[in-house]
CHARMM-style PDB file with segment names, atoms N, HN, CA, C and O in Angstrom:
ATOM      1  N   UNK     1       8.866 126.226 -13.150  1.00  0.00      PROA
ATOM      2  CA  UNK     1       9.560 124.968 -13.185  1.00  0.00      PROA
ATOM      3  C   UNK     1       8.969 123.997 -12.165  1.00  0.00      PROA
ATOM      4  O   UNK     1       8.521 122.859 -12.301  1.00  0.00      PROA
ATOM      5  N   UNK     2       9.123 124.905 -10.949  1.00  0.00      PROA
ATOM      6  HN  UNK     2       9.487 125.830 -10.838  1.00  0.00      PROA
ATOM      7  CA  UNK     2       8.142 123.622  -9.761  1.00  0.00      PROA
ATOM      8  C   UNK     2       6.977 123.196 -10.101  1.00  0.00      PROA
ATOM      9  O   UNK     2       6.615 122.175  -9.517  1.00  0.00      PROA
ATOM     10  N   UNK     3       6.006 123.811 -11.138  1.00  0.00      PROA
ATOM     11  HN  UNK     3       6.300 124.640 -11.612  1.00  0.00      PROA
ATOM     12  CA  UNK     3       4.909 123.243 -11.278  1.00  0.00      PROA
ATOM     13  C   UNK     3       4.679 122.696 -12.481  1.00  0.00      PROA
ATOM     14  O   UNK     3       3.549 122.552 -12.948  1.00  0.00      PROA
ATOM     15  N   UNK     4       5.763 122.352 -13.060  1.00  0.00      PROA
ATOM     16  HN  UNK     4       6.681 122.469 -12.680  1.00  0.00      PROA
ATOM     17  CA  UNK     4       6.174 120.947 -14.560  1.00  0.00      PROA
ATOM     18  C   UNK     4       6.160 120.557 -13.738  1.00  0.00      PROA
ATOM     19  O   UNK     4       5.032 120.484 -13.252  1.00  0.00      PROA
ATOM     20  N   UNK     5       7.276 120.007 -12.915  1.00  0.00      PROA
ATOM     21  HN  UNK     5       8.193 120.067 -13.310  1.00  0.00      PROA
ATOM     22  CA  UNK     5       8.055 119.056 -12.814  1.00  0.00      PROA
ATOM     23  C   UNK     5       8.040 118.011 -11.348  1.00  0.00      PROA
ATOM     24  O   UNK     5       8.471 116.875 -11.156  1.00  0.00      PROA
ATOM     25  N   UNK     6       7.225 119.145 -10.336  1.00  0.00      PROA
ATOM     26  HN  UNK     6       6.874 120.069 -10.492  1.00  0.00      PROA
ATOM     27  CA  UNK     6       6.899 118.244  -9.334  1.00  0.00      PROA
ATOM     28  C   UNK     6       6.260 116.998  -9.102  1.00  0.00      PROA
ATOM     29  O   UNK     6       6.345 116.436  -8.010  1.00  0.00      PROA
ATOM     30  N   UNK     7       5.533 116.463 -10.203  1.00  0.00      PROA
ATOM     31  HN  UNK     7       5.465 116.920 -11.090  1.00  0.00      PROA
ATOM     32  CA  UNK     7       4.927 114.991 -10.163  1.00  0.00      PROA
ATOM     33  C   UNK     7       5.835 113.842 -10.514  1.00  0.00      PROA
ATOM     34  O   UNK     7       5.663 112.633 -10.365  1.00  0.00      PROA
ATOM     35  N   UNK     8       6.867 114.536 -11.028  1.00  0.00      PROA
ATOM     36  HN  UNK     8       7.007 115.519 -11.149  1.00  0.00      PROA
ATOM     37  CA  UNK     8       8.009 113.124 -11.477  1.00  0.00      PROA
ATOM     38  C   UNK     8       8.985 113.484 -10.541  1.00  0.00      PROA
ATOM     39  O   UNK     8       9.607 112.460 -10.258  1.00  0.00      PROA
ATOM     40  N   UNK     9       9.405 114.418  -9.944  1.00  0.00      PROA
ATOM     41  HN  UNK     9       8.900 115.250 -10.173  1.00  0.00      PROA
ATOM     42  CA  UNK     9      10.759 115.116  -9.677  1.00  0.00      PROA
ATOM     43  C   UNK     9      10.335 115.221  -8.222  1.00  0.00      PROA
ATOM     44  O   UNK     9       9.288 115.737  -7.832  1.00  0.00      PROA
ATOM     45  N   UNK    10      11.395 114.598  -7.373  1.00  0.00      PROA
ATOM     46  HN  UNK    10      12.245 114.178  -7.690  1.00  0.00      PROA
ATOM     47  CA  UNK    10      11.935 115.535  -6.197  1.00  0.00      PROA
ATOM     48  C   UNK    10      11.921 117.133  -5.720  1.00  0.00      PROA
ATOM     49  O   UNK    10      12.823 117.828  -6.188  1.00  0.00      PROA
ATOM     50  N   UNK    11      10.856 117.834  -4.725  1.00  0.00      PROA
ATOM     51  HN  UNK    11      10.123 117.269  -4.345  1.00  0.00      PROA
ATOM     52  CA  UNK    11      11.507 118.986  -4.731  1.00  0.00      PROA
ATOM     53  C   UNK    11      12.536 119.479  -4.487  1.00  0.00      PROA
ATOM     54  O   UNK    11      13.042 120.489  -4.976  1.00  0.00      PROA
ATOM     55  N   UNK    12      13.000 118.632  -3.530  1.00  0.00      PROA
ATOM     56  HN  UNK    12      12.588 117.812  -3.133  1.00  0.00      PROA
ATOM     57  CA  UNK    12      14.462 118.857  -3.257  1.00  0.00      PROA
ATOM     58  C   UNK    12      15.625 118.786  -4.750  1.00  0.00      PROA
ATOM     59  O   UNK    12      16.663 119.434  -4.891  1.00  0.00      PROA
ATOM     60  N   UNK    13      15.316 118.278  -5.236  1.00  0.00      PROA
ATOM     61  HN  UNK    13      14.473 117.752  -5.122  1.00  0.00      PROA
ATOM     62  CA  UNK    13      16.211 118.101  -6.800  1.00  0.00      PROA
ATOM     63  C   UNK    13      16.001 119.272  -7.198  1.00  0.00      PROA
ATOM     64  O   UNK    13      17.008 119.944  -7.416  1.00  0.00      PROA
ATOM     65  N   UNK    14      14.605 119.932  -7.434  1.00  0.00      PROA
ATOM     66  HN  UNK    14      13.786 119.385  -7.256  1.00  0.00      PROA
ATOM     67  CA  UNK    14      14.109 121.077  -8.041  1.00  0.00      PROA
ATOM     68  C   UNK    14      15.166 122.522  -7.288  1.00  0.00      PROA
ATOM     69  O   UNK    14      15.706 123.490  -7.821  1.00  0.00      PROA
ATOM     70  N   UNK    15      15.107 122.131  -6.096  1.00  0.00      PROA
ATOM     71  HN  UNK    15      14.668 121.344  -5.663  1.00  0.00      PROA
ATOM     72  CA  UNK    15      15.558 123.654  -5.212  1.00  0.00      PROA
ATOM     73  C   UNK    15      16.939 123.410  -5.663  1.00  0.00      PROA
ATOM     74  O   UNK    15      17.543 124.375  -6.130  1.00  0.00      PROA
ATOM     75  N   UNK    16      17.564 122.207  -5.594  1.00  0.00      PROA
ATOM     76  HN  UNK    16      17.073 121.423  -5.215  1.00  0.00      PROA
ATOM     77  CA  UNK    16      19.400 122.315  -5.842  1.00  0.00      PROA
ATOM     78  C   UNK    16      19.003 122.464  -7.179  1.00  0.00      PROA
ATOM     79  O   UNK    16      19.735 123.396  -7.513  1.00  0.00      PROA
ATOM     80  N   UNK    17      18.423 122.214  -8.050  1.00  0.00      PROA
ATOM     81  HN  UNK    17      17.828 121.457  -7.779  1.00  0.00      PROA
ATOM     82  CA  UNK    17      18.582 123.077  -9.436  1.00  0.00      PROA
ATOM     83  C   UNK    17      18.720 124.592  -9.839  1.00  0.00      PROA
ATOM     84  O   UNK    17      19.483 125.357 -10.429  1.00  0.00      PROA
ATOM     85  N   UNK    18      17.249 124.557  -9.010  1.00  0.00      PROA
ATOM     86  HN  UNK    18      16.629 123.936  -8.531  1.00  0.00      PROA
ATOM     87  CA  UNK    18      17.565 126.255  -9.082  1.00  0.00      PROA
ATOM     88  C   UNK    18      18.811 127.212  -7.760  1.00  0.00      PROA
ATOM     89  O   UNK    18      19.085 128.411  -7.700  1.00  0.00      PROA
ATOM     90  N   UNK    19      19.192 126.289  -7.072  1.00  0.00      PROA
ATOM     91  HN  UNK    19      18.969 125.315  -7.120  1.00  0.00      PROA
ATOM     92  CA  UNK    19      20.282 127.062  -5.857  1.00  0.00      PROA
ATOM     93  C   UNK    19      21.702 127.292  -7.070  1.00  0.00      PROA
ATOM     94  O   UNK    19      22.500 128.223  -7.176  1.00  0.00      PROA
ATOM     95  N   UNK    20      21.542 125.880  -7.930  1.00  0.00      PROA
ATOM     96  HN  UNK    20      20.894 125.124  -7.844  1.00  0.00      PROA
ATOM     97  CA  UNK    20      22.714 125.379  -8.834  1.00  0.00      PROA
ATOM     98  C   UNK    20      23.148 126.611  -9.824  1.00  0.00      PROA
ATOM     99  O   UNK    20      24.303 127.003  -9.989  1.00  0.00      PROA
ATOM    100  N   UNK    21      22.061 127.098 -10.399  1.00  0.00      PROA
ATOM    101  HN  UNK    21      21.122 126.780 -10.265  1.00  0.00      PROA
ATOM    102  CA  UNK    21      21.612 128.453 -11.000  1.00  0.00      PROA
ATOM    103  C   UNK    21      22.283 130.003 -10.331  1.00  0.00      PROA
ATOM    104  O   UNK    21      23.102 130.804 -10.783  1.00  0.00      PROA
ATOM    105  N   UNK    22      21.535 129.953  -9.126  1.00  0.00      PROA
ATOM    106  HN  UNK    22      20.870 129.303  -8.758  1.00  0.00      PROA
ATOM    107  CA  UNK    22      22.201 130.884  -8.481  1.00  0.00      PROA
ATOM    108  C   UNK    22      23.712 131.197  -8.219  1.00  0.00      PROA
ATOM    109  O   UNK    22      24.331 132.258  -8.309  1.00  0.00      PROA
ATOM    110  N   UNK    23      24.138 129.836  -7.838  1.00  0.00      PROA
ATOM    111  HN  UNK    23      23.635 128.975  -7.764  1.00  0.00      PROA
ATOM    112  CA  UNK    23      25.221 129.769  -7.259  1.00  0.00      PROA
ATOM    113  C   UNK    23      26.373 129.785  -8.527  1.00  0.00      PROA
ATOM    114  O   UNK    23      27.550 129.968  -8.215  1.00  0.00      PROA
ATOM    115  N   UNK    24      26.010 129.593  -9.947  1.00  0.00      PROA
ATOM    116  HN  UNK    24      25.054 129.444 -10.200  1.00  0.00      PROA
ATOM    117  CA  UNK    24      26.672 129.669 -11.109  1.00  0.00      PROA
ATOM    118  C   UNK    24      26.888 131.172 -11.535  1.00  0.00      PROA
ATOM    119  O   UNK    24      27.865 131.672 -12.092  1.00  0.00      PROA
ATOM    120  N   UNK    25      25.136 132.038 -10.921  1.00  0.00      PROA
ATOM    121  HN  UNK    25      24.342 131.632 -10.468  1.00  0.00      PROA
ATOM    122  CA  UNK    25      25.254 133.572 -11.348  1.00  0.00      PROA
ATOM    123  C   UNK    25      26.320 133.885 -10.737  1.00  0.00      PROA
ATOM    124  O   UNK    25      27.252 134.413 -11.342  1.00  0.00      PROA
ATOM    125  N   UNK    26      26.369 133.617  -9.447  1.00  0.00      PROA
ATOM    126  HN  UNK    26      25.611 133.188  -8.955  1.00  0.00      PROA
ATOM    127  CA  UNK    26      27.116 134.577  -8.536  1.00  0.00      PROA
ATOM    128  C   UNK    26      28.788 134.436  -8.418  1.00  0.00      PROA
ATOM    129  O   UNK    26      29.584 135.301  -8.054  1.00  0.00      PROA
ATOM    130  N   UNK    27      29.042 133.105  -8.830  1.00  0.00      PROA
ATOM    131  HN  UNK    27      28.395 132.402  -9.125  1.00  0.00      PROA
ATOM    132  CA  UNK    27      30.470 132.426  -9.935  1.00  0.00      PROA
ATOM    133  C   UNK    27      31.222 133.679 -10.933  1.00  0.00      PROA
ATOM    134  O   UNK    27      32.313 134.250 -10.950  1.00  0.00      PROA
ATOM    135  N   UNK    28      29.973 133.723 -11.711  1.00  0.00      PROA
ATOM    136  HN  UNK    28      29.088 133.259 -11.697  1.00  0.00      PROA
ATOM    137  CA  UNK    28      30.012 134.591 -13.142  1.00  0.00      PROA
ATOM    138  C   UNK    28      30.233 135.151 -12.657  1.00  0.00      PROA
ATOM    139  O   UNK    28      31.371 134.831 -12.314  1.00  0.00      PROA
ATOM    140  N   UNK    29      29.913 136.238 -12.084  1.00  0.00      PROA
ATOM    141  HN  UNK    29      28.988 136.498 -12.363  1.00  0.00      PROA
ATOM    142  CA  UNK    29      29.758 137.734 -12.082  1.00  0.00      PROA
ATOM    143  C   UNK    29      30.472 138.229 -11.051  1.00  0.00      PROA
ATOM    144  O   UNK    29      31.227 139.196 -11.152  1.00  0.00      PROA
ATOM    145  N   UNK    30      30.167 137.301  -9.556  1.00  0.00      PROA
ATOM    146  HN  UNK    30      29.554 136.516  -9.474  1.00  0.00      PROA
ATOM    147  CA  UNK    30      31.002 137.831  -8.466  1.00  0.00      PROA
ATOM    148  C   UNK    30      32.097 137.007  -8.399  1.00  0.00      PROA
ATOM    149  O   UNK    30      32.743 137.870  -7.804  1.00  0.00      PROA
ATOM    150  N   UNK    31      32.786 136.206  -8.473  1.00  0.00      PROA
ATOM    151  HN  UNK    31      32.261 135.505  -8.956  1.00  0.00      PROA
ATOM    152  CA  UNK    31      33.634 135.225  -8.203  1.00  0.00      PROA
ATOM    153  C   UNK    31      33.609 134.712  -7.262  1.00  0.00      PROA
ATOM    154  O   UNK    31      34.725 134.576  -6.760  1.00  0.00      PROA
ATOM    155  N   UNK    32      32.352 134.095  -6.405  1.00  0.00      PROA
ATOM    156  HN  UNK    32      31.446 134.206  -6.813  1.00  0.00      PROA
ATOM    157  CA  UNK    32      32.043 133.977  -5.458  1.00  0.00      PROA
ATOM    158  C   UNK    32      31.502 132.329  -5.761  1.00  0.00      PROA
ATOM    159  O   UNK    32      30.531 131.993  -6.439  1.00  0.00      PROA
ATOM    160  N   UNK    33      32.314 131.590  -5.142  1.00  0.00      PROA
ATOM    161  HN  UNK    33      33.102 131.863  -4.591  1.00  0.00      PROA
ATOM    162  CA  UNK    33      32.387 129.979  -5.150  1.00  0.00      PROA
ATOM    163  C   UNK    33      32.649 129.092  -4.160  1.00  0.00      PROA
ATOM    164  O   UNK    33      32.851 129.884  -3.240  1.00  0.00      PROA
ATOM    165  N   UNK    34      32.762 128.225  -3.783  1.00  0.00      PROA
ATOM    166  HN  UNK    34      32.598 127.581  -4.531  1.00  0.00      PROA
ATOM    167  CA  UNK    34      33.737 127.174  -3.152  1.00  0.00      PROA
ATOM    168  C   UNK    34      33.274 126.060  -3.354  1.00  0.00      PROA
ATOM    169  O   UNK    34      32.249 125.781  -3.977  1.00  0.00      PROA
ATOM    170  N   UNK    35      34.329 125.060  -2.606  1.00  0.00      PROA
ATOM    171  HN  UNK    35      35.161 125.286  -2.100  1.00  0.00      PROA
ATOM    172  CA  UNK    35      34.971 123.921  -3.088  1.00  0.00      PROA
ATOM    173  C   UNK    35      33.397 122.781  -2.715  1.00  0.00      PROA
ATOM    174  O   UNK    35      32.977 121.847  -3.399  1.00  0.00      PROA
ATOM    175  N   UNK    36      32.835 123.346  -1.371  1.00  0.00      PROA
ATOM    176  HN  UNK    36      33.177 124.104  -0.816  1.00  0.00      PROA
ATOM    177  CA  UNK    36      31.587 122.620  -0.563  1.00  0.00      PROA
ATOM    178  C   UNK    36      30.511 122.544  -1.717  1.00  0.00      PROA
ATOM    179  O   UNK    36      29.980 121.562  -2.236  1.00  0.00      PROA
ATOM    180  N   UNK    37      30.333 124.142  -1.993  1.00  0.00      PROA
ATOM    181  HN  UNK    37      30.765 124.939  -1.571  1.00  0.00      PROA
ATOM    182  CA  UNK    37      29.164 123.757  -2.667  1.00  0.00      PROA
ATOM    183  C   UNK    37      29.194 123.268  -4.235  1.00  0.00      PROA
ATOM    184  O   UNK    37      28.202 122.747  -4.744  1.00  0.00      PROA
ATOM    185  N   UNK    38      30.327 123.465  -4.903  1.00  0.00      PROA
ATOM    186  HN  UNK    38      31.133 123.889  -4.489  1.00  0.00      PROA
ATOM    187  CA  UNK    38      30.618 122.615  -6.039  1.00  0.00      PROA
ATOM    188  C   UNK    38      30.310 121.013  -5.742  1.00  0.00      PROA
ATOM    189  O   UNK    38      29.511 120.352  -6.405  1.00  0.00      PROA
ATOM    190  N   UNK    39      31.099 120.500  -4.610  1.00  0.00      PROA
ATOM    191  HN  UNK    39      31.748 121.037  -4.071  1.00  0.00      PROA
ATOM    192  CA  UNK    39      30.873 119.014  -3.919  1.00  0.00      PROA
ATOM    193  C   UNK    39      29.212 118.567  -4.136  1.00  0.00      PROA
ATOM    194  O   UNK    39      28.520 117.749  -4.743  1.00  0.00      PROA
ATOM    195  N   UNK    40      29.130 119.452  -3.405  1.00  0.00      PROA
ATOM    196  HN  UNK    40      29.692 120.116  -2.912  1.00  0.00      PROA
ATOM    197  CA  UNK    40      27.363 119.369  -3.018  1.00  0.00      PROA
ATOM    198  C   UNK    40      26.376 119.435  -4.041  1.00  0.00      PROA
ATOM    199  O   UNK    40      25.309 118.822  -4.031  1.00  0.00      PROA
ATOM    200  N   UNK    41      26.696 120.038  -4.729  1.00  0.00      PROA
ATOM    201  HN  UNK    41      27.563 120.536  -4.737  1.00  0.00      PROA
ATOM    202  CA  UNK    41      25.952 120.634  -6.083  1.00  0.00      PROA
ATOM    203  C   UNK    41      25.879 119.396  -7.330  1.00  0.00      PROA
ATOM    204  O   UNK    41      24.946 118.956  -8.001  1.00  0.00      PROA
ATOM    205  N   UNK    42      27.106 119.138  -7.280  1.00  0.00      PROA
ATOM    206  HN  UNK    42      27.864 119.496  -6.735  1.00  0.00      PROA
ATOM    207  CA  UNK    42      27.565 118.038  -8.258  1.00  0.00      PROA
ATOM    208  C   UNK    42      27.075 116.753  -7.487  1.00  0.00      PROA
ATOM    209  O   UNK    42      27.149 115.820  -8.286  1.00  0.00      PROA
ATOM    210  N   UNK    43      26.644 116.351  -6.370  1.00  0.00      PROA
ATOM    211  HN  UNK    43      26.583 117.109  -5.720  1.00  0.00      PROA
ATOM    212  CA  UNK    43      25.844 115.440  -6.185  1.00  0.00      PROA
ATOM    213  C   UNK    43      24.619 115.321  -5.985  1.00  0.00      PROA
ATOM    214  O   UNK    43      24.115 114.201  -5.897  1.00  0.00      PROA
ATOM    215  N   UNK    44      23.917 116.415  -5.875  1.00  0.00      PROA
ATOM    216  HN  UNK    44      24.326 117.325  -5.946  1.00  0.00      PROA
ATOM    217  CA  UNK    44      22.427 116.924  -6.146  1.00  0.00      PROA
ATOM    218  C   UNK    44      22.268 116.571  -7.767  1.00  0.00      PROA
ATOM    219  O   UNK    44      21.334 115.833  -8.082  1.00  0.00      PROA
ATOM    220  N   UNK    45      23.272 117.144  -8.937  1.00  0.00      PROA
ATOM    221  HN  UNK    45      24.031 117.743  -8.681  1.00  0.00      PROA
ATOM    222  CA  UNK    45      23.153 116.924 -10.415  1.00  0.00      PROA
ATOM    223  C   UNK    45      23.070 115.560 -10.835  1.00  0.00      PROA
ATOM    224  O   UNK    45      22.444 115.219 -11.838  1.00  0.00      PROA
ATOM    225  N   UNK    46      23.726 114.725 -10.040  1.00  0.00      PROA
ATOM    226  HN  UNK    46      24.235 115.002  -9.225  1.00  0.00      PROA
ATOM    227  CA  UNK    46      23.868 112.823 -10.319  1.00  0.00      PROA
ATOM    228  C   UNK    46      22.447 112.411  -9.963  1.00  0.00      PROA
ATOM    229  O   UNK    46      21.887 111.569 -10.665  1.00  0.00      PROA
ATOM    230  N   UNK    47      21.822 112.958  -8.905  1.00  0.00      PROA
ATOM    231  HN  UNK    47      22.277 113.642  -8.334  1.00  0.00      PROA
ATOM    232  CA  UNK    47      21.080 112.275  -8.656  1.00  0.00      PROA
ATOM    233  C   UNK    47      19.926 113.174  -9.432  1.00  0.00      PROA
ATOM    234  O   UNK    47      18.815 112.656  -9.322  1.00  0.00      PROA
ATOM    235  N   UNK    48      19.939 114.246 -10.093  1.00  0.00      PROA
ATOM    236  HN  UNK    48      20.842 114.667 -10.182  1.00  0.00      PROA
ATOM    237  CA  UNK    48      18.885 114.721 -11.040  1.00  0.00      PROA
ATOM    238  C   UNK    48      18.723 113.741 -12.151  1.00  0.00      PROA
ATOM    239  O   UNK    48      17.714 113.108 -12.461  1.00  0.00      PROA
ATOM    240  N   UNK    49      20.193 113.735 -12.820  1.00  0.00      PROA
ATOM    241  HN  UNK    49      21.013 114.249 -12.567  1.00  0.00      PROA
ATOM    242  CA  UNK    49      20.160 112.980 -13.828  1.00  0.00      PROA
ATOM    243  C   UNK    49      19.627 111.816 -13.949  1.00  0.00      PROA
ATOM    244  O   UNK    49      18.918 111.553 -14.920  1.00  0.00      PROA
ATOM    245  N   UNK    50      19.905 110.857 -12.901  1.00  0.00      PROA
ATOM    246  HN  UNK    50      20.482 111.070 -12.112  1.00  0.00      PROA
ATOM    247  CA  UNK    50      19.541 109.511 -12.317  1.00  0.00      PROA
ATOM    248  C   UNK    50      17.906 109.759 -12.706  1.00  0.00      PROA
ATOM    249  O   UNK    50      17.620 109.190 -13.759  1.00  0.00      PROA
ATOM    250  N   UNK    51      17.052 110.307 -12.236  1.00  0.00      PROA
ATOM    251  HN  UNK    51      17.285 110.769 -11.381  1.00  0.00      PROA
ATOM    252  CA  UNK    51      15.729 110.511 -12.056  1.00  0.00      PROA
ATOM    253  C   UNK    51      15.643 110.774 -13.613  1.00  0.00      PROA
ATOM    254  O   UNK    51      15.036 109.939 -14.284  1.00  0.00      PROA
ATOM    255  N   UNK    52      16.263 111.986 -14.302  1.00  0.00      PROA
ATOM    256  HN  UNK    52      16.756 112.664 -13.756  1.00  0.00      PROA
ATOM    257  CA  UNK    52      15.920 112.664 -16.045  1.00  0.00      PROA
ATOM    258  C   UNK    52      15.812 111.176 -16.522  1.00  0.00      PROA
ATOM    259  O   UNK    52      14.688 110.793 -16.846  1.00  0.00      PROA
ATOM    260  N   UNK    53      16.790 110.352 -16.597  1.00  0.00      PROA
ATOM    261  HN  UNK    53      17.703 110.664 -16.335  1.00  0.00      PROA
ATOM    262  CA  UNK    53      16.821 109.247 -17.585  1.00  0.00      PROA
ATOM    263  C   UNK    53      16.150 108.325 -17.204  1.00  0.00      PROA
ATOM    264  O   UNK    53      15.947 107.524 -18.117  1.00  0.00      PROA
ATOM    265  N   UNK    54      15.440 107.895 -15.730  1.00  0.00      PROA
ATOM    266  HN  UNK    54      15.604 108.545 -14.988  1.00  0.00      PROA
ATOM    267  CA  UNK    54      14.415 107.123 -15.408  1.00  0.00      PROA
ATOM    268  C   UNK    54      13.394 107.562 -16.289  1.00  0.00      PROA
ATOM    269  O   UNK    54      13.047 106.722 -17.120  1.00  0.00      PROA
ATOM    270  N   UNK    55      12.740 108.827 -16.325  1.00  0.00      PROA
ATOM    271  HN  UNK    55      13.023 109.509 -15.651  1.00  0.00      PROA
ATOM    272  CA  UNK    55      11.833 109.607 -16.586  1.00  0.00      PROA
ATOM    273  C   UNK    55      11.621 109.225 -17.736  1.00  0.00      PROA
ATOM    274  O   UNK    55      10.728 108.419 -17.997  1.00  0.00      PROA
ATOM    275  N   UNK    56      12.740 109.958 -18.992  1.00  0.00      PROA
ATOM    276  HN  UNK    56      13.465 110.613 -18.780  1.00  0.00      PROA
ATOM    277  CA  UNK    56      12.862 109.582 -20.419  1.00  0.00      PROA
ATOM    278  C   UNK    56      12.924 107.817 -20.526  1.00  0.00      PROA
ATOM    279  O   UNK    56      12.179 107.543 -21.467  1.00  0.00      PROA
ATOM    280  N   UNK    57      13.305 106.963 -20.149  1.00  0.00      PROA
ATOM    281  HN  UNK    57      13.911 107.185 -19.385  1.00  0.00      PROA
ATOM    282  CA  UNK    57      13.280 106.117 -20.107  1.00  0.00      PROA
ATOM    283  C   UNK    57      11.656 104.656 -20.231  1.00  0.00      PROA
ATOM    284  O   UNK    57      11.309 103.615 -20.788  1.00  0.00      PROA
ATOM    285  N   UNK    58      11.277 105.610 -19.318  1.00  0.00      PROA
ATOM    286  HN  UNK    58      11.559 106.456 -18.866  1.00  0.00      PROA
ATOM    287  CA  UNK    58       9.731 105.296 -19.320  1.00  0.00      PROA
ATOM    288  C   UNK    58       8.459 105.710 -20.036  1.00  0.00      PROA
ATOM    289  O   UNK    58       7.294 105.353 -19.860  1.00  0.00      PROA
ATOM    290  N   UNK    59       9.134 106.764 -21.096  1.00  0.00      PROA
ATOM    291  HN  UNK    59      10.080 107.055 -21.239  1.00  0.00      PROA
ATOM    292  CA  UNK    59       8.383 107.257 -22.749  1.00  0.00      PROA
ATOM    293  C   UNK    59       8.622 106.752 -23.945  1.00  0.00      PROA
ATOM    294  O   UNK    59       8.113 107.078 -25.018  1.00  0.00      PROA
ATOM    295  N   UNK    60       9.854 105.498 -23.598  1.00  0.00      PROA
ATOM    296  HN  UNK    60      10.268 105.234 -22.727  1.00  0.00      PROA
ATOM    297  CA  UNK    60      10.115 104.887 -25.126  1.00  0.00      PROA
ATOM    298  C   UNK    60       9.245 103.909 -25.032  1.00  0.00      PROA
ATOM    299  OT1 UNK    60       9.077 103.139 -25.978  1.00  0.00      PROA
TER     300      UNK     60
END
């Protein structure tokens, strides 16, 4: 994934993607969550998105 996506993308976007991942496994399976990193997570995702639709945006 880091090596798509690093020429358009933030690494930092990239790592809360994949932390986002982790932190969903360990949800699933362990019930292991909180309130911080939902916060946190969900504003790492706004600002992914922000960037996805710049991105797509600039191929029409």
């Amino acid at each position: 994934m880091r090596a798509l996506f690093t020429k358009k993308l933030n690494p930092l976007l990239i790592e809360a993607l994949l932390e986002a991942k982790a932190l969903r496994e360990a949800a699933d399976y362990y019930g292991d969550f909180s309130e911080a990193n939902s916060k946190k997570l969900t504003k790492k995702a706004k600002e992914f998105l922000k960037v996805a639709k710049d991105i797509i945006g600039e191929k029409k």
